[in-house]
C-alpha positions in Angstrom: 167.6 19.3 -64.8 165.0 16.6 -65.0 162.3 16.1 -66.3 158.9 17.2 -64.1 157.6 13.2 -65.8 160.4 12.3 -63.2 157.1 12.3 -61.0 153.9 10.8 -62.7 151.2 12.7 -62.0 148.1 11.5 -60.3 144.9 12.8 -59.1 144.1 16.1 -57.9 142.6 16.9 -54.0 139.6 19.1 -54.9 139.7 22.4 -53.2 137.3 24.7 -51.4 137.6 27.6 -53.9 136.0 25.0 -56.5 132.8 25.0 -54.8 130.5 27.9 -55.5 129.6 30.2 -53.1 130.1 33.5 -51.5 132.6 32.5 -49.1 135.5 34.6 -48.2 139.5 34.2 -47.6 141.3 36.6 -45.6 144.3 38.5 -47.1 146.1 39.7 -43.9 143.4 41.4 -42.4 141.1 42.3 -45.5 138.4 39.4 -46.2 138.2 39.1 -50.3 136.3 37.1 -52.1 137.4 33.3 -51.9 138.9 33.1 -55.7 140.3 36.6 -55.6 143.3 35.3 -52.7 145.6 33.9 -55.2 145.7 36.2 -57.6 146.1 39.4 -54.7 149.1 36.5 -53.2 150.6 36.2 -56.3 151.0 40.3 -57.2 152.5 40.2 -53.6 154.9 37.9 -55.3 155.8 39.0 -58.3 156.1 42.6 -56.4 158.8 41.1 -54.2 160.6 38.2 -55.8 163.9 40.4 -57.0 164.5 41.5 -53.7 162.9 38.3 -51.9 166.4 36.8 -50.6 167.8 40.5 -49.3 164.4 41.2 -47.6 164.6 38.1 -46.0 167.9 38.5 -44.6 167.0 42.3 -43.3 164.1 41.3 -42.1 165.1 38.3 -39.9 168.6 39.2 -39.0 169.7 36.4 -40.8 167.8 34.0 -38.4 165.7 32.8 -41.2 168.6 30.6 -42.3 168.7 28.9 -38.3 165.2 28.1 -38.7 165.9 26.3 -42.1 168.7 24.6 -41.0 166.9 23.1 -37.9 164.0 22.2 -40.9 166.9 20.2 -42.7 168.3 18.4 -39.7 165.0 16.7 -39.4 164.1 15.4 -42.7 165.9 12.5 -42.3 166.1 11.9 -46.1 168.8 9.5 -47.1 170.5 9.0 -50.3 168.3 8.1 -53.6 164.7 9.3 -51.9 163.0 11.8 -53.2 161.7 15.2 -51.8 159.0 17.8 -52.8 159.8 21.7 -51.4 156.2 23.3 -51.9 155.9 27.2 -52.3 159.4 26.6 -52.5 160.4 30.1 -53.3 164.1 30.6 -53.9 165.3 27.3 -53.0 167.0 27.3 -49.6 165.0 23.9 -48.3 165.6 22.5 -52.0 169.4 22.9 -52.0 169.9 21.3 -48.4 167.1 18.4 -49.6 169.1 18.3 -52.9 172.6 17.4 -50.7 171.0 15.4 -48.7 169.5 12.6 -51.3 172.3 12.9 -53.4 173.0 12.5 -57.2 170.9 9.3 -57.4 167.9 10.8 -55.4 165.6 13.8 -56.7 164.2 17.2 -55.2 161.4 18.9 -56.9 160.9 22.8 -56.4 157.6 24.1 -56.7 155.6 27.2 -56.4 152.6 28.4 -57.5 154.4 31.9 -58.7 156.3 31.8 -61.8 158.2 34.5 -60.9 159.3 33.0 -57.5 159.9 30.0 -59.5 162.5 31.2 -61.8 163.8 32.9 -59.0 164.8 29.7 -57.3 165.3 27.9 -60.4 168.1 30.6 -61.8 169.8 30.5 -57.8 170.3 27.2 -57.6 171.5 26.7 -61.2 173.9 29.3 -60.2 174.7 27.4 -57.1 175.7 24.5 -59.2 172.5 22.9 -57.8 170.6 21.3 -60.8 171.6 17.6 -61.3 169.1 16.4 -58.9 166.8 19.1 -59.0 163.3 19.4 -60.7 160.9 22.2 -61.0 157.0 22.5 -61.3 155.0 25.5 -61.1 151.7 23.7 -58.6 149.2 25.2 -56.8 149.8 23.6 -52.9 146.0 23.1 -53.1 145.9 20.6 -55.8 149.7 19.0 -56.1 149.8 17.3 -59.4 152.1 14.4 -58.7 151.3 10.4 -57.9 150.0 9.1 -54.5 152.8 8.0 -52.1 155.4 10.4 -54.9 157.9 11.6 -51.9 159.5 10.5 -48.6 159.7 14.0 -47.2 157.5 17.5 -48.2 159.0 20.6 -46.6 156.5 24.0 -47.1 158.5 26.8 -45.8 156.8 30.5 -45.1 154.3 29.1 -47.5 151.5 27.7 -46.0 149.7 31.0 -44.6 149.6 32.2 -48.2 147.4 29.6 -49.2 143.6 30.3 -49.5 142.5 26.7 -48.4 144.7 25.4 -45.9 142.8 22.0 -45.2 142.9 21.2 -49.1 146.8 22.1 -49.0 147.3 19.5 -46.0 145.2 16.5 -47.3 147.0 17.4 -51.3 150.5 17.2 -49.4 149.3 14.0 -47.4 148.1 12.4 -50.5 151.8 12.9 -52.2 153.5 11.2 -48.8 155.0 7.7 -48.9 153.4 5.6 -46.1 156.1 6.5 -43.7 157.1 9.5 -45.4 157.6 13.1 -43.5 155.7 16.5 -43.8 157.7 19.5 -42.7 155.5 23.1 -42.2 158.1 26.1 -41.3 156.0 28.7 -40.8 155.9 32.2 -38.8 153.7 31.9 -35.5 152.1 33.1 -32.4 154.7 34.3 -29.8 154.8 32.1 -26.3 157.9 33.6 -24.5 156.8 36.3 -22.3 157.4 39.8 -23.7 158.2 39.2 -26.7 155.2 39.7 -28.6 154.5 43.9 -27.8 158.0 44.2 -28.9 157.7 41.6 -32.3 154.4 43.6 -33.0 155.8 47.1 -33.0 158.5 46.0 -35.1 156.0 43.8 -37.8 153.7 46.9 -38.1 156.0 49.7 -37.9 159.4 48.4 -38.9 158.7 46.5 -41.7 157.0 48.3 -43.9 159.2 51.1 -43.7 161.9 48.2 -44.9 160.2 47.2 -47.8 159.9 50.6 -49.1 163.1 51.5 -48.7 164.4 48.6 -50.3 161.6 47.0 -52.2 160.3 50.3 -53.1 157.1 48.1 -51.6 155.1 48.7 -48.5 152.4 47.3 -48.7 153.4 43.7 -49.1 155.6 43.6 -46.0 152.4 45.2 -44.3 150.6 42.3 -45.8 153.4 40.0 -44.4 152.6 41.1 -41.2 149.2 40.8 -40.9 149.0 37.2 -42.7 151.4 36.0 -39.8 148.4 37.0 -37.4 145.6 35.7 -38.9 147.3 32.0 -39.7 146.7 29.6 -37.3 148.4 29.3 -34.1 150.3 26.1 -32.9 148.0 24.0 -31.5 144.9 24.8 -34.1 147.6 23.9 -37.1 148.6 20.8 -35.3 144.5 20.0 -35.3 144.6 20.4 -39.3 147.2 18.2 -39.6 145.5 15.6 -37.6 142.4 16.1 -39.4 144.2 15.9 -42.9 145.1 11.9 -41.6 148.8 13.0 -40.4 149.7 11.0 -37.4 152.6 11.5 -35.0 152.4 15.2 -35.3 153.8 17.6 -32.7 155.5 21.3 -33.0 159.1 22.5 -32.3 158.8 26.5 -31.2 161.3 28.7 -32.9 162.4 32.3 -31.7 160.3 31.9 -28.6 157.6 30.7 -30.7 157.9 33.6 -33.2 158.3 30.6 -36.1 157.4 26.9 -35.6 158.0 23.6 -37.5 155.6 21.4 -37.0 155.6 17.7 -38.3 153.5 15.0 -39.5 154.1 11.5 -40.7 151.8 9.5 -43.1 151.8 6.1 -42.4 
């Protein structure tokens, strides 16, 4: 493993939960108090993270793993560039970004939960997946790495956890190359007709009962559920990234718009 000097940090994007105030973030569809988000994310976390790759698998029938392969096939990161997977989790994106830049090239993993971080550090040791491979524990918010540090950034299920979206977008904007490629995975709103009575019944009822049964954990799949609904839709993420000074943005749907990657280029 490298070093985490591999990439010099640089300055920090201020965030909205540094401003006083009684402002309020939403977790799923409780409103909390705008630094108490984090910490309520990361016991979600640390709840889930030993059973985070099964879940995932029984949860999407396996289709999470299309959706990150359609991510991979358009990062178009070439041998000896360098990559940054934010709330990186296990390391799915990493180890396809890792392939894909090669031995002379560099991935860094990070997540703002150190439990999610060993996690994915552990796996893709395992995997053989380490050469090329750094790790930082980073809050999305404030990424602490060098202006113009990557030529792509991949955030994966990620984003909607994060209490201040905007200051997540400009931090990752800051990190881009001129040229360089952010990638936002992310669960949606539904566009193909019918599909979203039946994708709620089975996100309110359905998963929960699966996280208990196998995460001995309700309540953070019902979380799950309800943070998909409250993050933006399609076109009002697309806006963000706009207004974070991505250009050439636009949105692939997923699933019938059940999970979307959009994409943004800073140039």
């Amino acid at each position: 493993m490298r070093s985490c000097n591999a990439v010099e940090s640089g300055p920090m994007t201020r965030s909205a939960s540094d401003t006083p105030g009684d402002r309020t973030a939403d977790f799923g569809y409780e409103e909390v108090p705008w630094n108490e988000k984090a910490r309520r994310v990361r016991g979600v976390f640390d709840s889930v993270a030993g059973k985070y790759d099964l879940m995932n698998d029984l949860m999407s029938g396996g289709l999470h793993r299309v959706w990150k392969h359609f991510t991979l096939g358009q990062t178009g990161l070439r041998p000896g560039q360098r990559a940054l997977d934010v709330a990186g989790g296990t390391g799915d994106l990493t180890r396809g970004m890792a392939r894909q830049v090669g031995e002379s090239g560099l991935v860094v993993l990070s997540d703002i939960n150190a439990a999610m971080l060993e996690r994915g550090r552990d796996r893709l040791i395992d995997l053989g997946v380490a050469g090329n491979v750094d790790f930082a524990q980073a809050n999305a918010e404030k990424l602490p790495f060098a202006d113009g540090s990557f030529d792509c950034i991949t955030i994966g299920f990620g984003l909607r956890n994060v209490t201040d979206k905007a200051a997540a977008l400009a931090s990752m904007a800051r990190v881009l190359r001129p040229g360089g490629q952010l990638l936002i995975l992310e669960f949606s709103h539904p566009v193909a007709p019918g599909i979203k009575p039946l994708y709620d019944a089975y996100s309110f009822h359905v998963l929960p009962v699966l996280g208990q049964l196998v995460a001995n954990d309700s309540s953070s799949y019902r979380y799950l559920a309800e943070s998909i609904r409250k993050h933006p839709d399609q076109e009002t993420l697309l806006g963000m990234m706009r207004e974070a000074g991505l250009e050439g943005c636009r949105y692939h749907n997923l699933s019938g718009g059940i999970v979307a990657l959009h994409r943004g280029y800073r140039y």
